[in-house]
C-alpha positions in Angstrom: 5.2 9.3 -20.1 2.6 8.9 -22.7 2.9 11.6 -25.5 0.0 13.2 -26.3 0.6 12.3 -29.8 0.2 8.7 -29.5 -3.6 7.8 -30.8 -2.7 3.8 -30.9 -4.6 3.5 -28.1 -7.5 5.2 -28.9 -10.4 3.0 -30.4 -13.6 4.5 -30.7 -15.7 1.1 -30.6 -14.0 0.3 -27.4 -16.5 0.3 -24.4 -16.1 2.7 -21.2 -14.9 0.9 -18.2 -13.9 2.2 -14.5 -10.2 1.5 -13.6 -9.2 0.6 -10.0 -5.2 1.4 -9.6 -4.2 -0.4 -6.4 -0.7 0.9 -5.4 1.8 -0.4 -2.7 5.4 1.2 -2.0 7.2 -1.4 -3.7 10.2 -4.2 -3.7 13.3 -5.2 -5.3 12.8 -7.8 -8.1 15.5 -10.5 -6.3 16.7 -10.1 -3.2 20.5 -9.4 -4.3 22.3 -6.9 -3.5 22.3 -5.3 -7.5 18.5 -5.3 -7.3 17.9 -3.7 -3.5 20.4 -1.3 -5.0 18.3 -0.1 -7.6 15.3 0.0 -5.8 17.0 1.9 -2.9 18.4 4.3 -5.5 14.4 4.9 -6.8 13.5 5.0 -3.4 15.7 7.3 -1.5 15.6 10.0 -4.8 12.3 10.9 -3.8 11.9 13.7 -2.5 8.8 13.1 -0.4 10.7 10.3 1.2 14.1 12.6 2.0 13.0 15.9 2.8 17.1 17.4 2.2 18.4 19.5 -0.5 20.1 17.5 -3.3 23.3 19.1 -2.8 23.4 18.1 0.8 21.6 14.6 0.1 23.1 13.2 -2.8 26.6 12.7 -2.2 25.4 10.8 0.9 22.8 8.6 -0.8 25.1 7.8 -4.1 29.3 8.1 -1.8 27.9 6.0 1.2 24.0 4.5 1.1 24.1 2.7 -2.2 27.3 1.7 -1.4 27.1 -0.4 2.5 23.3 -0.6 2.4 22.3 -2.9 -0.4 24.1 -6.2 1.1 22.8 -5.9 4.1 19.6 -5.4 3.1 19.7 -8.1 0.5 20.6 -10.6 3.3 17.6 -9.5 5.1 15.3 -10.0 2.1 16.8 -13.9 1.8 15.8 -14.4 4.7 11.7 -13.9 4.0 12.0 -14.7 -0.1 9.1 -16.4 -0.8 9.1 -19.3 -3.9 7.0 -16.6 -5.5 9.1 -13.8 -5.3 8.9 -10.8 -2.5 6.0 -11.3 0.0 4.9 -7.7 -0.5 4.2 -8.5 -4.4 3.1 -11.6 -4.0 0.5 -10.7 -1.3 -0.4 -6.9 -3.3 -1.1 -9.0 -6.0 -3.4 -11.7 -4.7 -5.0 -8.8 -3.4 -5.9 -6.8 -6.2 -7.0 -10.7 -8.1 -9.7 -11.2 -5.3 -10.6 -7.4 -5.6 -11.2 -7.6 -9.5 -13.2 -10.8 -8.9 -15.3 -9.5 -6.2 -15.6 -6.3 -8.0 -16.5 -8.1 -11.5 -19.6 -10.0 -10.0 -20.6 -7.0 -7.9 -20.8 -4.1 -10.0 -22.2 -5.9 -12.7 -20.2 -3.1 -15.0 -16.9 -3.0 -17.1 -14.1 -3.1 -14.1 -10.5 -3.1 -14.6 -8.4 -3.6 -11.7 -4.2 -3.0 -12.2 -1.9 -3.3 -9.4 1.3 -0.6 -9.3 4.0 -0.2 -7.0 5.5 3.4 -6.2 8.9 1.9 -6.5 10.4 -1.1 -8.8 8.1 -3.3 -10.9 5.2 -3.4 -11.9 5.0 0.5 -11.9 2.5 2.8 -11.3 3.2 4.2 -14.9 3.0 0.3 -16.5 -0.2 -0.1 -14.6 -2.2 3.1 -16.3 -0.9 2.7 -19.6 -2.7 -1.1 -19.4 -6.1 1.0 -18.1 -5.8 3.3 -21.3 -5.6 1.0 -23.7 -8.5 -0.3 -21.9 -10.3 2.8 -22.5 -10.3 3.5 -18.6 -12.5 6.7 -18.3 -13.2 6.5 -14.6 -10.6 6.1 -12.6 -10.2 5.5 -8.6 -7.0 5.4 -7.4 -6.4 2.7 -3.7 -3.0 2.8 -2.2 -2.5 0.4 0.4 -1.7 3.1 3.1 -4.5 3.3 5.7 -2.5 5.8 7.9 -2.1 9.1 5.1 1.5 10.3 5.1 3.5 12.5 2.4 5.8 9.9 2.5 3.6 7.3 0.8 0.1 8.4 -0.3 1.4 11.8 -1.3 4.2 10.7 -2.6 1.5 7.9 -5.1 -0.7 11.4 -5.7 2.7 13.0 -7.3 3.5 10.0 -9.8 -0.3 9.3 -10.7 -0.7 13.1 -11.5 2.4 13.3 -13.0 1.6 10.4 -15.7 -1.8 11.7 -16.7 0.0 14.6 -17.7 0.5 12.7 -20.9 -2.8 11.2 -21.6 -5.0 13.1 -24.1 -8.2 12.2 -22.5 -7.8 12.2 -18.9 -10.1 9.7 -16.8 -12.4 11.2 -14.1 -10.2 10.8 -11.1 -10.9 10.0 -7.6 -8.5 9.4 -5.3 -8.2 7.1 -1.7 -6.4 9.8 1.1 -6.4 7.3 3.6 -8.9 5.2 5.6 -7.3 4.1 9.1 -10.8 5.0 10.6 -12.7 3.1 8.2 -15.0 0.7 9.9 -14.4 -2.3 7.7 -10.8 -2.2 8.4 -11.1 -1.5 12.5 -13.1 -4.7 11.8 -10.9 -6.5 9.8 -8.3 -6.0 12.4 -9.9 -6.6 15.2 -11.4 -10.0 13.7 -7.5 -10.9 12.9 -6.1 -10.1 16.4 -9.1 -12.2 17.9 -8.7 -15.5 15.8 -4.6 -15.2 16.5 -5.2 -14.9 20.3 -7.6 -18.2 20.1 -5.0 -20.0 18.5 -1.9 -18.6 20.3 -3.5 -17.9 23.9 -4.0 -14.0 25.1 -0.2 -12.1 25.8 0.3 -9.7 28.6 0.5 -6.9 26.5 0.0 -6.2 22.3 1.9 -3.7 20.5 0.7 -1.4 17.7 3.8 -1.4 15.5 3.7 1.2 12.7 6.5 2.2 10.3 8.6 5.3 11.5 8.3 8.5 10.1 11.3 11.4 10.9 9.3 13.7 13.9 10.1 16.9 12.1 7.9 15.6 8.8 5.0 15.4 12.4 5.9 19.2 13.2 5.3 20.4 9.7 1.9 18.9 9.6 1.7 15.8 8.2 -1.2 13.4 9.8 0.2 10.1 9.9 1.2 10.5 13.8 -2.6 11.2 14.4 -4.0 8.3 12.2 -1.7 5.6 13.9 -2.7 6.6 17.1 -6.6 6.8 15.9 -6.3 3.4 14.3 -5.0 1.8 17.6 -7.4 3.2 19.7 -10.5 2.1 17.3 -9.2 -1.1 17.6 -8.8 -1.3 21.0 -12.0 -0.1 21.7 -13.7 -2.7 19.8 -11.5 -5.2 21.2 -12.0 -3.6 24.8 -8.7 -3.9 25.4 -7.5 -2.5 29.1 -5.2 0.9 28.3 -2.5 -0.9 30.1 -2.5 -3.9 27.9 -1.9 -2.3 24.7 1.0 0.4 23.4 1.6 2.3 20.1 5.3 2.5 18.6 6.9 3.1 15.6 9.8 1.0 13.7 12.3 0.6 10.6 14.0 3.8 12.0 16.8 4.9 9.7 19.5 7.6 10.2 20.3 9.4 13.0 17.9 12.2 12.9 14.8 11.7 15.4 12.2 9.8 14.6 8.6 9.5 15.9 8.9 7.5 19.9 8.5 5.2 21.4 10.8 3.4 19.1 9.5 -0.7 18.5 12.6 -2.4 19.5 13.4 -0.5 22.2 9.7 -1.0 23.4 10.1 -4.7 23.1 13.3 -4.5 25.6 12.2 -2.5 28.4 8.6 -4.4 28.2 10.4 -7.9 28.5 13.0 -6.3 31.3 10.3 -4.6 33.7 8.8 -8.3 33.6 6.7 -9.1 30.5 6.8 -12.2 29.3 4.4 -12.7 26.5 4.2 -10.0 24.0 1.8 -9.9 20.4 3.2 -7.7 17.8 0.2 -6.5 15.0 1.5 -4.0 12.1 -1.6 -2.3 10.8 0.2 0.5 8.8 1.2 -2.3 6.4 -1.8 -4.0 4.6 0.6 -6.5 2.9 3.3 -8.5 5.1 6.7 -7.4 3.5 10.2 -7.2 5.0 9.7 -5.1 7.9 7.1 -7.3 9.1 8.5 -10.3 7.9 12.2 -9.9 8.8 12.0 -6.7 11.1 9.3 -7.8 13.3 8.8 -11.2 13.4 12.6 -12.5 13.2 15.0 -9.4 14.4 12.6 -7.7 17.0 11.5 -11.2 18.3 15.3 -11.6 19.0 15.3 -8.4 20.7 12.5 -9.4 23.1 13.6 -13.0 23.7 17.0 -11.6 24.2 16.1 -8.8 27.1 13.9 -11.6 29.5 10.7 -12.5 27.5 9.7 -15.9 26.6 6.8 -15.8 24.5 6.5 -13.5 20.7 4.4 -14.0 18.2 3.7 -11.9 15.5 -0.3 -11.6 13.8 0.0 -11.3 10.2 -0.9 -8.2 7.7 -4.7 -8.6 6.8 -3.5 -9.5 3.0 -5.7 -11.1 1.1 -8.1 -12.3 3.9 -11.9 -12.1 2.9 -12.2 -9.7 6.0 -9.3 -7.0 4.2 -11.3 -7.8 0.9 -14.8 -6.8 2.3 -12.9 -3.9 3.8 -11.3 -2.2 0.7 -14.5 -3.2 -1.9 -16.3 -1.0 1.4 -14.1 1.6 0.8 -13.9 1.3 -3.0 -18.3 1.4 -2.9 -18.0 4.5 -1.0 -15.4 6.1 -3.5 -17.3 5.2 -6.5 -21.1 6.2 -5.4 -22.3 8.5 -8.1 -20.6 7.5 -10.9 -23.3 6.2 -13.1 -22.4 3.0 -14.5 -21.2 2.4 -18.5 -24.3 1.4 -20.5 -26.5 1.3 -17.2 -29.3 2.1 -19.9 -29.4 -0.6 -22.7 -28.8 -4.1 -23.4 -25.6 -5.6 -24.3 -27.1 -5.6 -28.0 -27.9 -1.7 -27.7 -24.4 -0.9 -26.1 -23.1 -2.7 -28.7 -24.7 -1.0 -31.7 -23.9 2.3 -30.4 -20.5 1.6 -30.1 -20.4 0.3 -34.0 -22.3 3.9 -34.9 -19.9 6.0 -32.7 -17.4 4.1 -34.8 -19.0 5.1 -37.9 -19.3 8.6 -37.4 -15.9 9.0 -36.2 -14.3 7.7 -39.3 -17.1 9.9 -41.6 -15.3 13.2 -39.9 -11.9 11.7 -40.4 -10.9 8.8 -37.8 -8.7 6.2 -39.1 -9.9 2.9 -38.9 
């Protein structure tokens, strides 16, 4: 954390600009079974993530989870590796590229855009120390979670609060809760289900796969149940999808306490048993493809249905960095930002300029350094 101490940073010639944090939950840095280690060990301390005292939690995570877990889940991430490194990153980051481009030419105003994962590298805490030495003073925070959970964007509220704590000058702060409802997104979906069924021919039924969440974590009054369903139904609305055609479920179960049902590969199996042959599978709680879509859905839960009688699975990628998911989140990003005036919306680049050399000026008269 930044002390508030440290004035290195702190240039009073430097212009204003408005910082756009896009966060993700995060990967290992290889897929080995040292480095899924590590992350898992960041991971599974959270305590938004596992809900159980440490006493009770700890010698389970550190005597028997870090312990069997990391090689198998290593194997899993060899099996998606990209040349580039994890999909996840590389996909977050192309992302957050085409949103500071897009965002550059559209706002006509100093824009800094810094991607930060939860977990692993580059961190959330990496990513706002670059926005304060670039003089950040507005600052709007964008996790990739359209669905809101404690689990993920609570758990991105806790670190992002928790390092400003340390700057001196804290940035005005807004903050994305979640937008599963949003209209550019429903669109962005529905657009990307469309152009997979012209190209792979319409499937007897499409499943809504969404990452689990324990059903106790429901009970206590966290939305994310409510938002997957909402997010479904949007979608197949627009899409005017028969009810019968279409199912929610939830995946990437993991312990033995219950989690929120129908479960996705057990879906999969009694859909290809009772007679369906021809299944899509669309993930929309993940806005970047990533392991469990990768490797979970596509490859292991494919298996699953091919296995139990079905003959045809195919899997429509996370929006990513497709124009429609770009024109969604800058939507979203418009909406966030609307009365925040922008930096020097007043003067020329000459005057803002000048102003900054005089702010200068006066500063070191009542005792700056230089």
């Amino acid at each position: 954390m930044t002390h508030y101490n440290d004035s290195s940073a702190h240039q009073h010639d430097a212009p204003a600009c408005t910082g756009i944090l896009v966060t993700n939950l995060g990967t290992p840095e290889a897929p080995s079974a040292k480095a899924v280690r590590r992350f898992l060990a960041e991971f599974l301390s959270d305590t938004r993530v596992i809900e159980l005292p440490r006493w009770l939690w700890w010698p389970i995570l550190h005597g028997i989870i870090l312990r069997l877990r990391p090689a198998r889940v290593a194997r899993a991430y060899q099996r998606i590796w990209a040349d580039e490194g994890s999909p996840l990153y590389v996909h977050s980051r192309r992302l957050a590229a085409a949103l500071e481009s897009r965002l550059v030419s559209r706002l006509h105003d100093p824009v800094r855009v810094e991607l930060g994962m939860r977990y692993g590298r580059p961190s959330i805490a990496s990513a706002l120390d670059k926005m304060r030495h670039a003089n950040v003073q507005r600052l709007l925070v964008l996790p990739l979670y359209p669905q809101y959970s404690a689990t993920t964007t609570g758990s991105t509220f806790d670190v992002v609060t928790r390092e400003l704590q340390g700057w001196r000058w804290v940035p005005e702060l807004r903050f994305v809760n979640h937008y599963h409802d949003a209209e550019g997104y429903i669109d962005a979906l529905a657009q990307s289900i469309s152009a997979h069924r012209a190209a792979h021919d319409r499937p007897d039924r499409l499943l809504f796969s969404f990452h689990g969440l324990p059903r106790h974590y429901f009970l206590a009054g966290d939305p994310y149940y409510c938002h997957c369903h909402k997010t479904a139904r949007l979608v197949a609305d627009r899409l005017a999808l028969p009810q019968e055609s279409w199912a929610v479920s939830f995946q990437s179960r993991f312990g033995p306490r219950e989690w929120l049902k129908p479960y996705t590969q057990k879906q999969l199996a009694q859909w290809a048993r009772s007679g369906v042959r021809h299944v899509q599978v669309i993930c929309p709680g993940f806005a970047a493809d990533c392991l469990e879509t990768l490797e979970e859905i596509q490859i292991a839960n494919k298996e699953t249905f091919l296995e139990a009688g079905g003959s045809q699975f195919s899997y429509i990628p996370a929006l990513n960095d497709q124009a429609s998911h770009v024109d969604a989140l800058l939507g979203i990003i418009d909406r966030h930002c609307r009365g925040w005036k922008k930096h020097g919306a007043d003067t020329s680049a000459a005057d803002s300029q000048r102003e900054l050399q005089e702010t200068k000026q006066r500063a070191i008269k009542l005792g700056a350094q230089q």
